[in-house]
Backbone as JSON, one array per atom type, in Angstrom:
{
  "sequence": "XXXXXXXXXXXXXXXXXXXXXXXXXXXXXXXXXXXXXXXXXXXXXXXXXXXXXXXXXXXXXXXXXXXXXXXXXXXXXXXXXXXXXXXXXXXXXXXXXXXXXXXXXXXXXXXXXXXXXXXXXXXXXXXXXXXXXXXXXXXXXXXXXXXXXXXXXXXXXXX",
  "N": [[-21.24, -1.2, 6.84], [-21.79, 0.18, 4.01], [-23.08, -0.93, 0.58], [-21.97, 0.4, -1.65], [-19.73, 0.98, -0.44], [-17.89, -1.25, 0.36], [-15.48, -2.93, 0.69], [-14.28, -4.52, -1.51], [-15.28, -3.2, -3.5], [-14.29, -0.66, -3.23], [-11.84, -1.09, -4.32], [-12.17, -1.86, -6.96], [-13.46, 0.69, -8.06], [-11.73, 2.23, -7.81], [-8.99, 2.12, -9.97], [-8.91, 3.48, -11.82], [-6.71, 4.78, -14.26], [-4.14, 6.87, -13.12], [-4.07, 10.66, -13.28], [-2.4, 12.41, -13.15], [0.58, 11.42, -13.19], [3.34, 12.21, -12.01], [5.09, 12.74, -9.39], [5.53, 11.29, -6.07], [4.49, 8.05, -4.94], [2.98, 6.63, -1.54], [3.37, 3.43, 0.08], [1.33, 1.02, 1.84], [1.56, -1.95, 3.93], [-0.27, -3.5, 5.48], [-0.06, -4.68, 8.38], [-0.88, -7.04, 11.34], [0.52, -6.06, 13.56], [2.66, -4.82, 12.72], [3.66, -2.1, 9.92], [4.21, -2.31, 6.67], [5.87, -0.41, 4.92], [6.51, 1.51, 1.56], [8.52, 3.37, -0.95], [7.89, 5.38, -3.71], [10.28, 6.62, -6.83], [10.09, 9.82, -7.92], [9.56, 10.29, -10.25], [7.0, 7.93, -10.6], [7.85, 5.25, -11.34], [9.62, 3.43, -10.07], [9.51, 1.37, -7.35], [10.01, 1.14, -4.0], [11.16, -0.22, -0.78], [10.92, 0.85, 2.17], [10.52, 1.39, 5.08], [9.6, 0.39, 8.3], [6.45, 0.8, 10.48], [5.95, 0.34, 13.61], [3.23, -0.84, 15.14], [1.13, 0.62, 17.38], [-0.82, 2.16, 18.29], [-3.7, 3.94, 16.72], [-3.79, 6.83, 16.58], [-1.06, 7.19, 16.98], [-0.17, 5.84, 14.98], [-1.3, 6.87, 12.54], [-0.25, 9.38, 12.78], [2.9, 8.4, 12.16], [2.34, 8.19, 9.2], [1.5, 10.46, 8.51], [3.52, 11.89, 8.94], [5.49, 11.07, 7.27], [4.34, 11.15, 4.78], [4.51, 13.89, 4.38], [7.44, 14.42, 4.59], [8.15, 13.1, 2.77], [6.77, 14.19, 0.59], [4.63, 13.25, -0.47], [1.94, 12.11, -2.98], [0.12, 10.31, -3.19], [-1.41, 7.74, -1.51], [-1.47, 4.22, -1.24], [-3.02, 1.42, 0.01], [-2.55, -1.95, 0.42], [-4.65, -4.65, 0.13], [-5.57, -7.5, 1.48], [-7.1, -9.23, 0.18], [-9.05, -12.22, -0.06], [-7.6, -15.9, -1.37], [-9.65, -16.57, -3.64], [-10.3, -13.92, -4.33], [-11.95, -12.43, -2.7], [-13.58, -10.32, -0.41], [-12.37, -10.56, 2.79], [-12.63, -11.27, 6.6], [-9.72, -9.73, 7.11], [-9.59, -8.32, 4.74], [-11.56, -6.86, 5.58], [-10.8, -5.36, 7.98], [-8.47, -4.16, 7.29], [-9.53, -1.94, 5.79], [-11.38, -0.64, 6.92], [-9.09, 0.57, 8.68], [-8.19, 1.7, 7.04], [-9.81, 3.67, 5.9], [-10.3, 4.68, 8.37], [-7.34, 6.27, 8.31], [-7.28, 8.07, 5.57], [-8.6, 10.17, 6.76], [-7.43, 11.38, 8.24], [-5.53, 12.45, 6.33], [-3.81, 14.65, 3.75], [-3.87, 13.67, 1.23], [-4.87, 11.29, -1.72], [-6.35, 8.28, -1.23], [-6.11, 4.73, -2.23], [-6.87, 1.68, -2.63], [-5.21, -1.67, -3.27], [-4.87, -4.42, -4.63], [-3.85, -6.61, -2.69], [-2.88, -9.72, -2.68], [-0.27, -12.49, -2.66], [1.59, -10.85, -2.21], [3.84, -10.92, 0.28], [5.16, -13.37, -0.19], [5.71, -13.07, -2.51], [7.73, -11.39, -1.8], [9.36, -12.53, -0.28], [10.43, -14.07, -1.57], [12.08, -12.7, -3.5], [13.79, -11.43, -1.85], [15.29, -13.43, -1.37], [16.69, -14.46, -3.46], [17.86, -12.38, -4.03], [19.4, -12.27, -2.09], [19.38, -10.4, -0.07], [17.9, -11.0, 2.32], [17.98, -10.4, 4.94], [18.54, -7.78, 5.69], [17.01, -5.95, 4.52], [13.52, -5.46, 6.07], [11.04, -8.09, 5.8], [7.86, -6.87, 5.92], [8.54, -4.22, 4.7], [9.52, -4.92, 2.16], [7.38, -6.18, 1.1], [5.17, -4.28, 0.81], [6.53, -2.74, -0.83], [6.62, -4.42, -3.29], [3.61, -4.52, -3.35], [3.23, -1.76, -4.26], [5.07, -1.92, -6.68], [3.39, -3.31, -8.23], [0.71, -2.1, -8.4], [2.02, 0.79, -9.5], [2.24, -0.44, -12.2], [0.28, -1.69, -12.96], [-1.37, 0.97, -13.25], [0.55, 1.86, -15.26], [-0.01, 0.47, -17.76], [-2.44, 0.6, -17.12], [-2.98, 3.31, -18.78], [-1.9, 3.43, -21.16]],
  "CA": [[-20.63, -0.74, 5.6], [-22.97, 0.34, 2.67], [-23.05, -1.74, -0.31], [-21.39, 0.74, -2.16], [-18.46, 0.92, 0.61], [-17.32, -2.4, 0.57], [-13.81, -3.05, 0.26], [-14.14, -4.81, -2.96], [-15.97, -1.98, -4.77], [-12.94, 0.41, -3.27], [-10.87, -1.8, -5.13], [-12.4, -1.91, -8.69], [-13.87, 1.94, -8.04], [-10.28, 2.86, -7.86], [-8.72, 1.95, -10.65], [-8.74, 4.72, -13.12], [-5.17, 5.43, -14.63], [-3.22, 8.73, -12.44], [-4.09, 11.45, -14.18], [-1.21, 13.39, -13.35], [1.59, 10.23, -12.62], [4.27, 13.47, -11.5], [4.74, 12.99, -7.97], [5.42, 10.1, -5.43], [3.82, 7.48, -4.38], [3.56, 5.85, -1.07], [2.48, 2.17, 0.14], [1.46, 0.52, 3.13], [1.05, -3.14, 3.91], [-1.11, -3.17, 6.85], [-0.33, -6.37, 9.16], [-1.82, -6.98, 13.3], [2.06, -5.5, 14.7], [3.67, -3.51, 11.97], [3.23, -1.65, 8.49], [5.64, -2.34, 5.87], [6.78, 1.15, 3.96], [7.26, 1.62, 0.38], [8.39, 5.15, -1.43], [8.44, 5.77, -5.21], [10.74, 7.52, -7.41], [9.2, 10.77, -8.01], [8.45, 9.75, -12.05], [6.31, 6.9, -9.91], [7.97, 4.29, -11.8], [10.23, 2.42, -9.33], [9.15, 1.23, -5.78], [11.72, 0.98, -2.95], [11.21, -0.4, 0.4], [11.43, 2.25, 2.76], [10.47, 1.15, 6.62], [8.45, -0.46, 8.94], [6.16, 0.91, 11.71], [5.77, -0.81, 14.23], [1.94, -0.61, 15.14], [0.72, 0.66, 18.64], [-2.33, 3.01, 18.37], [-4.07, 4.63, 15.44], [-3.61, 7.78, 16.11], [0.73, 7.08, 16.51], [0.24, 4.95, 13.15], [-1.58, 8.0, 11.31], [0.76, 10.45, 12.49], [3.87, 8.18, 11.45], [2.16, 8.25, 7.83], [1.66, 11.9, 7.69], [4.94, 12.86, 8.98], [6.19, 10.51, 6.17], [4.04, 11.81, 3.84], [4.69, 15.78, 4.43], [8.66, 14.46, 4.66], [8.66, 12.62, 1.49], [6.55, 14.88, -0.95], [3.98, 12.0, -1.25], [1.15, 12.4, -3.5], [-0.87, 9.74, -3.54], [-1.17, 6.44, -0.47], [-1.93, 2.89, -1.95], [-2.6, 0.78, 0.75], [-2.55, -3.11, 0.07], [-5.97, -4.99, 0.22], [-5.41, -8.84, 1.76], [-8.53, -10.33, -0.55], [-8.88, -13.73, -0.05], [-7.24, -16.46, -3.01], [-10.27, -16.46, -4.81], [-10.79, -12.75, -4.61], [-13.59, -12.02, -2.09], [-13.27, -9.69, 0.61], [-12.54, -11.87, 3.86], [-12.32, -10.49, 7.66], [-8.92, -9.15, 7.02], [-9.92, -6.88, 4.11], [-12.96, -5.87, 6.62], [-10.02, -5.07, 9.24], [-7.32, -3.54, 6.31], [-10.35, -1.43, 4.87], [-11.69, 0.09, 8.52], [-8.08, 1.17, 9.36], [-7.79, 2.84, 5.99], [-10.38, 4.64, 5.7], [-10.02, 6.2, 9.2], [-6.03, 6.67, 7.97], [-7.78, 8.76, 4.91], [-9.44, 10.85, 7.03], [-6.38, 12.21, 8.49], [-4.6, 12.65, 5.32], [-4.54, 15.79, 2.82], [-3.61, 13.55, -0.17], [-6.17, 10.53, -2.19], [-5.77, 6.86, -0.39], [-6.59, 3.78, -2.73], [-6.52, 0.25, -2.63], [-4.71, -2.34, -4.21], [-5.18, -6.28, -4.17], [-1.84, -7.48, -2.2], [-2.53, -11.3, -2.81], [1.13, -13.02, -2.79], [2.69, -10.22, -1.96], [4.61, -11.22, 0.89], [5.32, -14.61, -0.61], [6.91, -12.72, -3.29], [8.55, -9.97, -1.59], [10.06, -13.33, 0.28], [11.56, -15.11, -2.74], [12.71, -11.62, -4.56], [14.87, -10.96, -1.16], [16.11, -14.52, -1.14], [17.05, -14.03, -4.63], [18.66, -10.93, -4.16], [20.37, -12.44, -1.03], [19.54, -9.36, 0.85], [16.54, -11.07, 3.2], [18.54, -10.47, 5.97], [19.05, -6.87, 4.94], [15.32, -5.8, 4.39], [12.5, -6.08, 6.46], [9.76, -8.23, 5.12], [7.01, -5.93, 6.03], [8.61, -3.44, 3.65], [9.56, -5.61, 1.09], [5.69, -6.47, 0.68], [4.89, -3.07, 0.6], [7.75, -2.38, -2.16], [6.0, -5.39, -4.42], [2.16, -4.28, -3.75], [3.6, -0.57, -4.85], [5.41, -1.81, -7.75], [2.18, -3.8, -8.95], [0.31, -0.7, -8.3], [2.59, 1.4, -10.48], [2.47, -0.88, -13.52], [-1.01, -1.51, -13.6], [-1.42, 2.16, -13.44], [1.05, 2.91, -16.82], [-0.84, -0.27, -18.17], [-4.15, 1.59, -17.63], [-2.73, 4.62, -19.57], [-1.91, 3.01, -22.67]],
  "C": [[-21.67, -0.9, 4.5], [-22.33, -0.69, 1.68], [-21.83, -1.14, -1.69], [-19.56, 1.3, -1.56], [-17.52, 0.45, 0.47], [-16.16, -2.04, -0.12], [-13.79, -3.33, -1.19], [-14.38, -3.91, -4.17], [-15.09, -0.88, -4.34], [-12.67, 0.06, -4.1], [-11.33, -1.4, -6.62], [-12.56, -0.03, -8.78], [-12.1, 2.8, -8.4], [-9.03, 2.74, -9.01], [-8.48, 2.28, -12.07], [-6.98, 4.78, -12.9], [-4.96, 6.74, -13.67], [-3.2, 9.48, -13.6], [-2.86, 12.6, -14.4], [0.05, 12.18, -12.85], [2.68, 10.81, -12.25], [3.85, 13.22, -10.06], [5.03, 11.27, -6.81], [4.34, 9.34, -4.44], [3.91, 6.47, -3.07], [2.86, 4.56, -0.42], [2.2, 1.3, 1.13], [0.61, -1.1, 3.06], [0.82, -3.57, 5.3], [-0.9, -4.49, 7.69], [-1.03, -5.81, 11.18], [-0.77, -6.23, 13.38], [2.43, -4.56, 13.85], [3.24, -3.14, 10.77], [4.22, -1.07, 7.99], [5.12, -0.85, 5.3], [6.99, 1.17, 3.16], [6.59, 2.99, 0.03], [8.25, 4.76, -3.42], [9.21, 6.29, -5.61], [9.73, 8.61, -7.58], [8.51, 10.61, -9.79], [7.45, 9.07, -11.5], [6.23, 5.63, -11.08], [9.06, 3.14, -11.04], [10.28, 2.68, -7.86], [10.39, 0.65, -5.19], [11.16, 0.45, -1.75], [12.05, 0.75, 1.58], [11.66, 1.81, 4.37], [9.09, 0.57, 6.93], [7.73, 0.2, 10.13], [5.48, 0.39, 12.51], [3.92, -0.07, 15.14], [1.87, -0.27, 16.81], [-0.51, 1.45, 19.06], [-2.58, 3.29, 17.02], [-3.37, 5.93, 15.02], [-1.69, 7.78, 16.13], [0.36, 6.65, 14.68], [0.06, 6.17, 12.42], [-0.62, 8.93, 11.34], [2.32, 10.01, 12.1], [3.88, 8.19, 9.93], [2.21, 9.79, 7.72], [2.66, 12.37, 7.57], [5.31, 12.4, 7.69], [5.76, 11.01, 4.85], [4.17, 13.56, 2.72], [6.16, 15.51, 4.24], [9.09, 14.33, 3.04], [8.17, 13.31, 0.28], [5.53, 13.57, -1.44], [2.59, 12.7, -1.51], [-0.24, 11.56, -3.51], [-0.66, 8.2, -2.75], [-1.85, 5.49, -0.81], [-1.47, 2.18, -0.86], [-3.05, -0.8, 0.19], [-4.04, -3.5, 0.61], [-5.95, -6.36, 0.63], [-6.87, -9.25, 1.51], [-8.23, -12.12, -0.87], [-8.2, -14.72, -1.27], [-8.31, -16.08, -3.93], [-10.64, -14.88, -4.86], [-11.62, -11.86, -4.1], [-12.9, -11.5, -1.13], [-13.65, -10.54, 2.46], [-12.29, -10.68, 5.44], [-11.36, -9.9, 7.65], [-9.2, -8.12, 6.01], [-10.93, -5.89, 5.13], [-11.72, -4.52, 6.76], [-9.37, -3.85, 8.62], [-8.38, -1.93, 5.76], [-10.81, -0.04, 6.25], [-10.22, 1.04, 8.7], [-7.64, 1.89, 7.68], [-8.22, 3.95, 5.87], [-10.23, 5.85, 6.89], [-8.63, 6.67, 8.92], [-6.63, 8.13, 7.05], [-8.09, 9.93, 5.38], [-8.6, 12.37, 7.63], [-5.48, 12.86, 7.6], [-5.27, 14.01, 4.39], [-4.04, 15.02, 1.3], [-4.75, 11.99, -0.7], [-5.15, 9.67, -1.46], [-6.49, 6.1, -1.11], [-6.0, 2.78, -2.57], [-5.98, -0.45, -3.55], [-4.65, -3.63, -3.33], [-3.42, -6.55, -3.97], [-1.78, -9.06, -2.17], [-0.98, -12.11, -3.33], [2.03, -12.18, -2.9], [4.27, -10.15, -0.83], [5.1, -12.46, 0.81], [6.62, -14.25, -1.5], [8.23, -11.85, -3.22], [9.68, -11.03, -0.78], [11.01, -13.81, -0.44], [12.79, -13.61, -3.27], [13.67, -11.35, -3.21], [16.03, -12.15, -0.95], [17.07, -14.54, -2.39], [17.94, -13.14, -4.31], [19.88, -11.08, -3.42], [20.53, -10.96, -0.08], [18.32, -9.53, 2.17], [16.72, -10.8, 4.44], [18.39, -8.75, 6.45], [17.6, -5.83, 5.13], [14.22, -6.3, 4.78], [11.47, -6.85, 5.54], [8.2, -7.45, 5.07], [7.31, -4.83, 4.63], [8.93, -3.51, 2.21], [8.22, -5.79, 0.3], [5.43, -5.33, 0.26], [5.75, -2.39, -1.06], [6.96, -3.09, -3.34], [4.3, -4.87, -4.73], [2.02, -2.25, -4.66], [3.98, -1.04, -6.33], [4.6, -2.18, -8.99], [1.54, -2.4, -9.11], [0.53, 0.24, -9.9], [2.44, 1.11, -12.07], [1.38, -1.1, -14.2], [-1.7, -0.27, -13.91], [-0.87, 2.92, -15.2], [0.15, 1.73, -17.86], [-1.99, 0.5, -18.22], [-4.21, 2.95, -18.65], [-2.03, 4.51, -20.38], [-2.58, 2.68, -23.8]]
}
């Protein structure tokens, strides 16, 4: 991976405001077995937990994103980035970063990163809270939280 590759420099590189924010967005939180699911409203101001797929090849995984993508009208795929606490890109971003880019490759819409640090921590409490943990996978819960970050730092950047 070139210097200008690296996961981390996805990350910051990516980070321009949506120039057109019309359109949904959708979000994947990449684990070893499964990949949580989150949709947007079509404004792309409130993330939902959508589903989980359960991991078994690449090419199944890519074609459960496109179908989803061509089903749902999605515009734009933010997949989560597992960067270490302090911030540095650790063997799991490697891993998260590899299986994106070949995801990308298959896709006809943009694919950027977003730092998922305590996202499944939080997507844990907010279902315990809710009293629906039972209810909602955690996989897609995560995915729902690294979307809704996503989203906000996005209308944040375009203020």
């Amino acid at each position: 991976m070139g210097e200008d590759e690296s996961p981390q420099g996805a990350l910051e590189a990516r980070q321009d405001p949506i120039l057109d924010s019309s359109g949904r967005v959708l979000a994947l939180d990449v684990g070893e077995r499964r990949v949580g699911v989150a949709v947007s409203d079509p404004s792309g101001t409130l993330a939902t937990p959508h589903s989980v797929i359960q991991r078994r090849s690449k090419a199944k995984d890519f074609e459960a994103v496109g179908r989803l993508v061509a089903e749902l009208d999605i515009q734009r795929v933010v997949v989560g980035l597992p960067l270490t606490l302090d911030g540095e890109v650790g063997p799991q971003a490697r891993r998260v970063t590899r299986y994106a880019q070949a995801l990308a490759e298959t896709l006809d819409v943009p694919l950027e990163y977003h730092d998922e640090r305590y996202s499944t921590v939080t997507a844990d409490d907010l279902l315990i809270q809710s009293g629906r943990k039972r209810r909602v996978p955690i996989d897609a819960a995560a995915a729902a939280v690294i979307l809704q970050d996503y989203l906000e730092s996005q209308r944040a950047g375009s203020n």
